[in-house]
C-alpha positions in Angstrom: 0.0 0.0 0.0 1.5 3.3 -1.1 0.5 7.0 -0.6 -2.1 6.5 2.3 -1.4 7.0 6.5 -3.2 6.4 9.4 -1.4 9.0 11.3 -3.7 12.7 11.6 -4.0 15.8 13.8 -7.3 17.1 14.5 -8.3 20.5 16.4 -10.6 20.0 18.6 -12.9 23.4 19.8 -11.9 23.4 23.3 -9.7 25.2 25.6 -10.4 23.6 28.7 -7.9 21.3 29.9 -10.1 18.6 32.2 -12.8 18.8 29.1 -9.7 18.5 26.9 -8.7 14.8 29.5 -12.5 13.9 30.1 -12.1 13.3 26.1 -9.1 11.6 25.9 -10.0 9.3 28.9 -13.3 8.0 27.4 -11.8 7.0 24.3 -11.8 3.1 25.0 -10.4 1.9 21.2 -7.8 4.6 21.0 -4.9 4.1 23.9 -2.9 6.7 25.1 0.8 7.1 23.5 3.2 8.5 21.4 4.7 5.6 19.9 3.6 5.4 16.3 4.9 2.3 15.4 2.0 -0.3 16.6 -1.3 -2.0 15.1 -3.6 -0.1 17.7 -5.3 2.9 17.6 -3.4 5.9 19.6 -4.6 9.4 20.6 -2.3 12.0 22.0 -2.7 15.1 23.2 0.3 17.8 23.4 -1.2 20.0 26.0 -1.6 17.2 28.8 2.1 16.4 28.9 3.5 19.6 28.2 1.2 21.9 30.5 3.3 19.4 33.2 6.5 21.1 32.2 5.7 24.7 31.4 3.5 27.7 31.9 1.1 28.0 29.2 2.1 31.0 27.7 5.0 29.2 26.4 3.1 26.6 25.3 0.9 28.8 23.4 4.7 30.3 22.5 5.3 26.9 20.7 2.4 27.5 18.4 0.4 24.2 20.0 -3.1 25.3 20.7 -4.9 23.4 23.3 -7.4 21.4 21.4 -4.7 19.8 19.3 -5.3 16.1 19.4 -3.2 13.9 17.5 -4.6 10.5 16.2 -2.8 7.4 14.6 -5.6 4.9 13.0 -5.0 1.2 13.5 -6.3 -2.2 12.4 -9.9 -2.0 14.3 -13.0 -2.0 12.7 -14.0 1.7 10.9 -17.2 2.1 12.8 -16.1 1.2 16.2 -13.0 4.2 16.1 -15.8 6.4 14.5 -18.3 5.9 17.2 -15.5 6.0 20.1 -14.5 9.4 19.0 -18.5 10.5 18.1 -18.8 9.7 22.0 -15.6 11.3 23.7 -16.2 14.6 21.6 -19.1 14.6 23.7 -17.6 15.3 26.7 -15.7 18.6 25.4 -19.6 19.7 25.6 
């Protein structure tokens, strides 16, 4: 297979960190990582882990807005990862 990924960023329209985790922790096909290299489904998101290391005015320095979610697609079924993330988005709500 040539010309296709699984790896994507989305921007999510929330600024609110524990909204920003609420969604992140209800995902239950996508686990949490930075590792690209696997068959599963990953989700990161920048803010979580770098909020832990600096003031967010350098983070928003770095050009990394907090709704930046970063997604690598795996091997499970289409409709289950589209319905996981179709329920965590609700909790940014």
């Amino acid at each position: 297979m040539t010309g296709y990924t699984g790896m994507m960023a989305i921007e999510v329209d929330c600024q609110e960190v524990e909204k920003i985790k609420a969604f992140m922790n209800s995902l239950e096909y996508f686990y949490i990582g930075v590792s690209w290299g696997g068959f599963e489904s990953l989700v990161y998101v920048p803010a979580i882990s770098y909020l832990k290391e600096m003031t967010p005015e350098k983070f928003s320095a770095m050009g990394i807005s907090l709704g930046s979610v970063r997604l690598s697609i795996g091997l499970e079924d289409a409709d289950d990862l589209i319905a996981d993330l179709d329920k965590a988005l609700k909790c940014l709500n």
